[in-house]
C-alpha positions in Angstrom: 120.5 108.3 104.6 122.8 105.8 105.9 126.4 106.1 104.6 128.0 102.7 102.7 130.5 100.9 103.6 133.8 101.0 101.1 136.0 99.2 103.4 136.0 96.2 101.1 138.5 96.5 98.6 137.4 96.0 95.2 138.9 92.9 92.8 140.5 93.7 90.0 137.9 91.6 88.3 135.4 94.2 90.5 137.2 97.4 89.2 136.9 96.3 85.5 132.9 95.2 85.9 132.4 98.6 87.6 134.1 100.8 85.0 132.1 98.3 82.3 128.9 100.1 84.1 130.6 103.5 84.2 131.0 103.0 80.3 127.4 101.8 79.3 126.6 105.3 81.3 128.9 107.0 79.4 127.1 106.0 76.2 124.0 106.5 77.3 124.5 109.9 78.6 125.9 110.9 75.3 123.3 109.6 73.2 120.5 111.6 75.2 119.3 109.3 78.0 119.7 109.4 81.6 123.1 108.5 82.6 122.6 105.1 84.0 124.3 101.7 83.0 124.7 98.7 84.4 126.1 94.9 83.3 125.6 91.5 85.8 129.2 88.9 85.9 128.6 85.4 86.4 130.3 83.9 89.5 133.0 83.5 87.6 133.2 87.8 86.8 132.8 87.4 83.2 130.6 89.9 82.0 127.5 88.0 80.7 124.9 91.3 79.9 125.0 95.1 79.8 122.7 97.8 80.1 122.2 101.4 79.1 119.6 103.4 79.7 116.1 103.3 77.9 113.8 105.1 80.1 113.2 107.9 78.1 113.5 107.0 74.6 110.8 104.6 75.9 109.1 107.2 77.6 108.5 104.8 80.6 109.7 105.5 83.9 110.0 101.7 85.2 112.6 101.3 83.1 115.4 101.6 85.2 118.9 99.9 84.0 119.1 97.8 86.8 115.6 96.4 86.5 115.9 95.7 82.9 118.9 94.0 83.5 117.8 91.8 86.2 114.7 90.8 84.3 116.8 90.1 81.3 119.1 88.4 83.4 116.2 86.4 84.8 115.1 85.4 81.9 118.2 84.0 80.2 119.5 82.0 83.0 115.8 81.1 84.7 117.2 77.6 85.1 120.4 78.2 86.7 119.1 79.7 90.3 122.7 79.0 91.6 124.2 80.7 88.8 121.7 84.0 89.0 122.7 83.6 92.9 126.7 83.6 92.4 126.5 86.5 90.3 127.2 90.6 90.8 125.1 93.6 89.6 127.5 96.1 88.8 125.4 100.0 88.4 126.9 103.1 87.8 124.4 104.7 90.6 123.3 102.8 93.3 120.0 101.2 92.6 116.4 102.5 93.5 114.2 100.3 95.6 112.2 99.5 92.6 115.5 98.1 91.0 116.6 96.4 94.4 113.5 94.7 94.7 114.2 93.5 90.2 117.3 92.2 91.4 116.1 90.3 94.9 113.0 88.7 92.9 116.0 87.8 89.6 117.8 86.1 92.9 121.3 88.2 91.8 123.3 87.1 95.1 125.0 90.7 94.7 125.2 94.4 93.6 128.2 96.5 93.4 127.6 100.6 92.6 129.3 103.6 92.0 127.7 107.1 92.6 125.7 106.7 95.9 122.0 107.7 95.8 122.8 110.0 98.5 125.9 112.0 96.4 123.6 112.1 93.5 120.8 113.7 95.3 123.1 116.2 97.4 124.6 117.3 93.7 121.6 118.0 92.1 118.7 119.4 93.4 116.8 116.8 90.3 112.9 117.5 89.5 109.9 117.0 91.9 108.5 115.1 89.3 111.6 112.9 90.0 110.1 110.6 92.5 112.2 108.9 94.6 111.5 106.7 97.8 113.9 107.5 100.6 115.9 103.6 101.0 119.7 102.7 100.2 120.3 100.2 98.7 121.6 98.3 101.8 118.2 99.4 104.0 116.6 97.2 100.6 118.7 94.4 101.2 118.3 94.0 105.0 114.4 93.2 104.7 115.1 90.4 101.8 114.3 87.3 103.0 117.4 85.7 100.7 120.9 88.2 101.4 122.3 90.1 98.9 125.8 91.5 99.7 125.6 95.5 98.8 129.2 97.3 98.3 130.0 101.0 97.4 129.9 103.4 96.6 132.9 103.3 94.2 134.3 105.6 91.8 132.1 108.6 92.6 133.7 111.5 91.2 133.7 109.6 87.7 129.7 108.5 88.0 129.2 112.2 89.0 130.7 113.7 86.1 128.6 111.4 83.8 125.5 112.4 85.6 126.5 116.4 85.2 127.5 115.6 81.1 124.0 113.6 81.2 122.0 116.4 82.5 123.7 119.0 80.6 122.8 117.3 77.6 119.4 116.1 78.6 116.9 118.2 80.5 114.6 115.7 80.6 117.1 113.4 82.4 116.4 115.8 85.2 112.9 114.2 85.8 
């Protein structure tokens, strides 16, 4: 897997959006789902949505946080491309491709995550039943046909220890 790129320093607006994700995984991890959250900023880094994670309670897989989100997000402010296109993805884990490809299609203009897929999957040796396809989140991005500027991974030890609470918790959050 490629390694990411944390050479941009986060805004303080950034650092508070991100720990806003960590939070929603927070919650969800101690409620019993997987321990994934995410919320999307406006241009102007005002948090306008947040989401915790639903996959199991609704015993569909698709349901990744970020993918919600960005369909929500879609949805809400279909009219406003340049909005959807100013705004920032914030996710506690760095996004699937199934999530990247949510957020490309919502026209999110950018993503900002903490635990890197690569972290996750080096710390726990999750499910075979887990499936997974093998792209970063920036690998996603550099076939999308409008850019999407990718940072982190941020925060990492934090968005690890959620995912160990989660799956201590939560078996099922294993896969």
């Amino acid at each position: 897997m490629a390694r990411h790129d944390t050479s941009v320093p986060l805004s303080s607006a950034d650092r508070r959006n991100l720990k806003a994700a960590l939070d929603a995984a927070w919650a969800s991890a101690l409620s019993g789902e997987g321990p994934f959250g995410a919320v999307v900023a406006g241009p102007d880094g005002v948090v306008v949505m947040t989401q915790q994670a639903e996959a199991i309670g609704a015993r569909d897989r698709t349901r990744h946080v970020e993918a919600v989100l960005a369909s929500r997000f879609c949805h809400a402010y279909y009219d406003d491309p340049e909005f959807r296109a100013g705004s920032t993805l914030y996710s506690s884990v760095e996004p699937c491709a199934m999530c990247m490809f949510a957020m490309f299609k919502a026209g999110i203009g950018r993503l900002v995550f903490g635990l890197s897929a690569e972290r996750l999957y080096s710390a726990h040796a999750v499910s075979a039943t887990w499936p997974r396809i093998f792209l970063t989140s920036r690998e996603c991005a550099r076939y999308m046909s409008t850019p999407m500027v990718v940072q982190g991974p941020y925060f990492e030890d934090e968005g690890l220890r959620i995912v160990d609470e989660s799956f201590k918790r939560c078996p099922a959050c294993r896969g």
